[in-house]
Each structure stands twice: as structure tokens, then as C-alpha cells.
C-alpha positions in Angstrom: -60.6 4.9 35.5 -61.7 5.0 31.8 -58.3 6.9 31.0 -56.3 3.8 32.6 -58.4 1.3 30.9 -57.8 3.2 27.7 -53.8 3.5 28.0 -53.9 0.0 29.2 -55.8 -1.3 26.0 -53.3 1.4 23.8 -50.2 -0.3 25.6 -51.6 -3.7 24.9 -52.6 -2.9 21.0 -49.3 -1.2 20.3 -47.1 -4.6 22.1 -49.4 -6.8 19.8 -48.5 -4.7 16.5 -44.9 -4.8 17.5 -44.9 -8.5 18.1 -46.8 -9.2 15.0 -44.8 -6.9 12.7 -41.3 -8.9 14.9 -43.0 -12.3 13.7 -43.6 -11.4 10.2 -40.0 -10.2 10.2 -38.8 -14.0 11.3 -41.1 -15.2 8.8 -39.4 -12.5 5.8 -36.3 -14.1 6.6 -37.5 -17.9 6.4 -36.6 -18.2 2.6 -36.6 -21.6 0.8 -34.3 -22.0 -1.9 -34.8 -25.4 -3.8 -31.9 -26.9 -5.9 -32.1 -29.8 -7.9 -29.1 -32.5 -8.1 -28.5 -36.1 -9.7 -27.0 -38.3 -7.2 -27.2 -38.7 -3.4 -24.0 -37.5 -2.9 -25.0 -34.0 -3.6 -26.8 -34.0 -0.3 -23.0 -34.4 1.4 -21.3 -31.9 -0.7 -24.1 -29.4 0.3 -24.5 -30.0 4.0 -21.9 -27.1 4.8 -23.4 -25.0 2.9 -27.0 -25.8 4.4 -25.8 -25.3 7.5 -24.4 -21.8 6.5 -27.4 -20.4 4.9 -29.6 -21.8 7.8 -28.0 -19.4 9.7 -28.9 -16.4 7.5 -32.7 -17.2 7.5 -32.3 -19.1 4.3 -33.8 -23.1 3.9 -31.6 -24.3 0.7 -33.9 -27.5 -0.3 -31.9 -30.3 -1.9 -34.4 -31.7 -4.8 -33.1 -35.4 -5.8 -33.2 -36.2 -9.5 -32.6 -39.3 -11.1 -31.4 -38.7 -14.7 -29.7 -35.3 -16.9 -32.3 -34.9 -18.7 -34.7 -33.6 -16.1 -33.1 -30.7 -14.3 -33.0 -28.1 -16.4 -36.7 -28.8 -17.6 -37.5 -28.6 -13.7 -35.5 -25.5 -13.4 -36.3 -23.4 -17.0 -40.2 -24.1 -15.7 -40.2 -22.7 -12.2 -40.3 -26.1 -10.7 -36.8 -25.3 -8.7 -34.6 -22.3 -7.9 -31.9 -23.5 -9.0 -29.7 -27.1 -9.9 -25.9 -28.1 -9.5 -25.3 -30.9 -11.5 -23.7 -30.0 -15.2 -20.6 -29.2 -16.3 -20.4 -26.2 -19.0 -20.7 -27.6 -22.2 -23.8 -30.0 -21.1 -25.6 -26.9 -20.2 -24.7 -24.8 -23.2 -26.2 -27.8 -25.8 -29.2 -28.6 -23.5 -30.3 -25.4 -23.2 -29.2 -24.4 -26.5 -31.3 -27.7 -27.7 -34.8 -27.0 -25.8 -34.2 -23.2 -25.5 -34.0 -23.0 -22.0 -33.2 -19.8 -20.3 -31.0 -21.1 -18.1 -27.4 -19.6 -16.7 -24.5 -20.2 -14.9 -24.0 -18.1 -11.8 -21.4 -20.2 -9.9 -18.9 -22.6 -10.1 -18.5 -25.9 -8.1 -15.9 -28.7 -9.2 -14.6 -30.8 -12.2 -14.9 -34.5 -11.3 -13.2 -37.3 -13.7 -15.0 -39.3 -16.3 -13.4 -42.5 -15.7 -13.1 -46.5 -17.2 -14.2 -49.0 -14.9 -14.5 -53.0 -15.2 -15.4 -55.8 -12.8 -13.9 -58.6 -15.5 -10.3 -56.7 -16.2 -7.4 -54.9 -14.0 -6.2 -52.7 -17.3 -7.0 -51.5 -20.8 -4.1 -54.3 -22.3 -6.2 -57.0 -21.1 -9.1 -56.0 -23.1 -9.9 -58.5 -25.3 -10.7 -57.8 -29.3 -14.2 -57.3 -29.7 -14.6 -56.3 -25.9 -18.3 -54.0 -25.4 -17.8 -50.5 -23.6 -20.5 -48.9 -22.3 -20.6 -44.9 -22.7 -23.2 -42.2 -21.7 -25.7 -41.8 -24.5 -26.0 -37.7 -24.2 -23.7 -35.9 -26.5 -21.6 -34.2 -24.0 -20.6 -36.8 -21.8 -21.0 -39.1 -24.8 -18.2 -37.1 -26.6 -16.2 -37.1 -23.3 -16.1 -40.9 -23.1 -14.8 -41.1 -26.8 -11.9 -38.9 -25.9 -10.9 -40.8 -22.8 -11.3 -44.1 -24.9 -9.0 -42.2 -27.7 -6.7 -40.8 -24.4 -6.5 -45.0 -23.4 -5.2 -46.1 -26.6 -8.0 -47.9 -27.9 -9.1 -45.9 -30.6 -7.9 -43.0 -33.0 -10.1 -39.7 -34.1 -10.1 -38.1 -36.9 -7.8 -34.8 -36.9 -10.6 -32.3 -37.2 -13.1 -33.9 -34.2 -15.1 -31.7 -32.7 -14.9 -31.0 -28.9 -17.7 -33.5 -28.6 -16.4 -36.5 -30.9 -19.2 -38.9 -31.7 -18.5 -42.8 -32.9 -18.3 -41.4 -36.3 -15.2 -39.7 -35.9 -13.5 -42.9 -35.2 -10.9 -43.6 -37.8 -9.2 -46.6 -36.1 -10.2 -49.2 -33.4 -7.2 -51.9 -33.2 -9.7 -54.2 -30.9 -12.3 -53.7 -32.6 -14.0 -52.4 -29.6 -17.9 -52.3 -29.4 -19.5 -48.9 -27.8 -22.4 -49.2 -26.4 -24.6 -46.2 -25.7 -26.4 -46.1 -22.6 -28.2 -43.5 -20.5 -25.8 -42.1 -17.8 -28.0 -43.4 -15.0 -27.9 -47.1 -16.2 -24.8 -47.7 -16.7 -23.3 -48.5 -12.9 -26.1 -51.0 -12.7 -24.8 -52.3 -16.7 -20.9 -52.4 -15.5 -21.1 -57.0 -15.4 -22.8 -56.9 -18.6 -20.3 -55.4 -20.6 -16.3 -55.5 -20.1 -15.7 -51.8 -19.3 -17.7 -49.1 -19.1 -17.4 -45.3 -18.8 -19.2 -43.7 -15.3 -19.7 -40.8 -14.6 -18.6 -39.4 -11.2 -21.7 -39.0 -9.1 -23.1 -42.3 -10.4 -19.9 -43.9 -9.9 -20.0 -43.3 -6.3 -23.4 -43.7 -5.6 -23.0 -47.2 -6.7 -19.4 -47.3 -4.7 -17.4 -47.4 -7.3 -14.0 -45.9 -5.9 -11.9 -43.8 -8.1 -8.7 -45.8 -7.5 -10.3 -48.8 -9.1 -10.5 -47.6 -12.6 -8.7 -49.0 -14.8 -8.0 -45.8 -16.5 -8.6 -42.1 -15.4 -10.0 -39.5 -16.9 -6.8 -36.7 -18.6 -9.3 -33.9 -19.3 -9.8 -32.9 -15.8 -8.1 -29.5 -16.6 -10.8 -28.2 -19.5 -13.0 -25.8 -18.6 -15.8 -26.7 -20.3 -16.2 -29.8 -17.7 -16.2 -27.8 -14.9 -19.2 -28.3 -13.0 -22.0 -25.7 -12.3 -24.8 -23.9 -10.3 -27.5 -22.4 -12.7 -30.4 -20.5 -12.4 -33.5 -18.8 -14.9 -32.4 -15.7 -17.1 -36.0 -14.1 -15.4 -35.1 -14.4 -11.9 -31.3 -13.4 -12.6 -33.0 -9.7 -13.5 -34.7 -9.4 -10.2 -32.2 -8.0 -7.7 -33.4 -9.7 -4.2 -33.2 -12.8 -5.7 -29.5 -12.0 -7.2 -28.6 -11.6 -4.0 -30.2 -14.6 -2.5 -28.5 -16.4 -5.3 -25.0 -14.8 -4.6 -25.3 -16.0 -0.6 -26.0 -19.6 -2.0 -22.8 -19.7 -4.0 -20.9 -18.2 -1.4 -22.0 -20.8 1.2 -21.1 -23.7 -1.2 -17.2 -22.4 -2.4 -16.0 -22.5 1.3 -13.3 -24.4 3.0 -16.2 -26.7 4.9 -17.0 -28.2 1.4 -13.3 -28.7 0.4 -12.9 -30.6 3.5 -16.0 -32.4 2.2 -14.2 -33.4 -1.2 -11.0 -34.0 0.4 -12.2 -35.8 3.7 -15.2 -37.3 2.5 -14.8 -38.3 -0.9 -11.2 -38.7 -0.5 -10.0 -35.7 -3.8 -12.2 -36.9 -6.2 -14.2 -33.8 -6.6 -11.2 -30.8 -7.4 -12.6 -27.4 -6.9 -12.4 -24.8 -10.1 -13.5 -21.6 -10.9 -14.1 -20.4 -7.1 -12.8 -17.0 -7.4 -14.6 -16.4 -10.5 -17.8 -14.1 -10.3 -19.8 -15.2 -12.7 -23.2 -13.4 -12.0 
């Protein structure tokens, strides 16, 4: 009798350890990711992609910020994993600016930098003296000035830099005023001036449709706008977390999230720099 009780217990210890060690495998492959964004629209573009690392054990966590400035703070201090929401050159001066160890590992989209107004139809019925609102951050602030340059309505000098400030303006026929405004503020700005610059996510979040601007954006083909997913320098040398990081850009450059662009969005993010590893 004491032999059966003692197989019995053995049989019931080694089922326990099994099921344990079978639990603390589900819970190995539970992995949260956290990615930081700027807009709410971010959250649509990265449902597919969700979905598709769900299914590999992986909980990618969609952290909402509200401005550029933020992100790549959050992510150089640990507060993230990772953040899609810059294009190339914004990252190479912040980081370069605050000396964030912070790199590209993937690429997204390139999304237009348009000129919008609720008083005109087109750029000829600008009136002299008209205010234009522009992002106040150099990058997208030196974008705007070249689409303004692109519309006609101003002339830079021959030897402006890829990120043209107000400075390099050598002629402005209308005389027009640019304002400088944080990115974020400027939807909400758009009746207070009579155009304004917006950038993509902040155009839509505000429903601003593409097909109303009254001009688009012609630098959609440098690469230097293309949008982005970054992560820390540190965890890029630890090799479970490359490859983490690897499944999440995977999940995102897939025909689901095209469909998203196309379907949802109706083309205005373009895809770029998908078959491009860039770990």
C-alpha cells in the first residue's frame, strides 16, 4: 500500500512540474512590446500587424503621444521599446541634437507635407501679405519652406541647405508672413491664418482630406522623409531582442497594412523602403 501511495504522489509531483514548467512556457512567450506614435491613426495602420504578432505570443502596445518632441526622449530612456513616427532626417538632427542612441531598424511609409486653407481654393488667390502657418521643428520646418518655394510663392537662395530655414529666402512676391508653429497646433490654427502647412497624421486626425489641399507636397520621392521604426543602440546588441524587433517589422511591411493605406486612408500613406533590411 505504501509503494502505491508513493508512485501515486511521484505521478502527481512529476504532472504538477510538467504543467508548471507548460505554464511558464505560455508565459515566456507573452512578450509586450511597446511602441510609441503621434496621432490616432497609428493605432489603424498597426492593427494588422497587432493582430499578427498576437499570434506569435507577442503583445505590441501602441503608446499614444501627443507632440515630436517626446518620443525619442520616451524611447532613448527605456520608457518604450520602440516608436514609429519620424521620417529620416528628423531622427538624424534629434538624436544628433540630444545625443540619443536611437536607430532605425525598419521602414514604414512617406506621407505628403501638404498646404491647406479653409478661406482659399488655390495658391493664386492668396492675397499679398497672407500668414502661413509652418511646423516650428527644423526638419519639417525646412520641408514646409521647400513646398512653399515648390508652390511659387517664394524663391531660395541657390546654396540652401536640405533643411532651408526663413533665412534662406531671397524673394517673396506676396510678401507672405510664416508663422512658426508647433506641428501639433497647427490643425486646430488652420481659420486663424490663410494657409497653413500640416503634416500628415495631424492632418487626418483633424479630417483634413488630402484632396483638399490646395497644393501637394512634390518631395514625396526623397528618402530622407521616409518614415521610420527606431529602436535603442543598447538593446539592438542583445540578440533575443533583435529578433523580437525583426518579427515586429515584419508584421508591419505586409499586404494587410497596404490595404490599410490604400482602403483606409484612401493612398495617402505610399509604402518605401520595405525590402530594405536595415538592422
Amino acid at each position: 500500500m505504501k509503494k502505491i501511495i508513493t508512485i501515486i504522489l511521484v505521478g502527481i509531483l512529476a504532472f504538477s512540474s510538467v504543467f508548471a514548467a507548460g505554464n511558464q512556457d505560455k508565459k515566456a512567450k507573452n512578450i509586450e512590446v511597446s511602441i510609441g506614435v503621434v496621432g490616432s491613426i497609428y493605432e489603424d495602420l498597426w492593427t494588422p500587424a497587432q493582430k499578427a504578432l498576437k499570434a506569435e505570443g507577442i503583445n505590441l502596445k501602441i503608446v499614444q503621444f501627443s507632440d515630436y518632441v517626446t518620443p525619442n526622449n520616451a524611447l532613448s530612456n527605456g520608457e518604450i521599446d520602440l516608436n514609429a513616427f519620424q521620417h529620416r532626417i528628423f531622427l538624424e538632427n534629434d538624436a544628433g541634437s540630444h545625443n540619443y542612441d536611437v536607430k532605425l531598424i525598419g521602414n514604414t511609409f512617406i506621407i505628403p507635407l501638404n498646404l491647406y486653407s479653409s478661406k482659399v481654393k488655390s495658391v493664386n488667390e492668396l492675397k499679398n501679405g497672407a500668414t502661413i502657418a509652418i511646423p516650428n521643428d527644423v526638419t519639417n520646418g525646412g520641408r514646409a519652406i521647400k513646398v512653399l518655394a515648390a508652390a511659387g510663392l517664394i524663391t531660395l537662395k541657390a546654396d540652401a541647405g536640405f533643411n532651408p530655414t526663413v533665412a534662406d529666402i531671397v524673394s517673396n512676391p506676396k510678401n507672405i508672413v510664416i508663422k512658426e508653429l508647433a506641428a501639433n497646433t497647427i490643425p486646430a490654427a488652420l481659420t486663424d491664418v490663410d494657409a497653413a502647412i500640416i503634416n500628415g497624421n495631424y492632418a487626418l486626425d483633424f479630417g483634413i482630406k488630402t484632396e483638399s489641399a490646395i497644393f501637394k507636397d512634390t518631395s514625396v520621392n526623397e528618402k530622407q522623409y521616409w518614415n521610420l521604426i527606431a529602436a535603442r543602440g543598447a538593446d539592438l546588441r542583445d540578440p533575443a531582442k533583435v529578433e523580437i524587433f525583426r518579427k515586429v517589422v515584419k508584421a508591419f511591411q505586409t499586404k494587410e497594412t497596404e490595404d490599410v493605406f490604400n482602403k483606409t486612408f484612401g493612398g495617402y500613406f505610399i509604402k518605401e523602403g520595405w525590402d530594405i533590411d536595415e538592422f
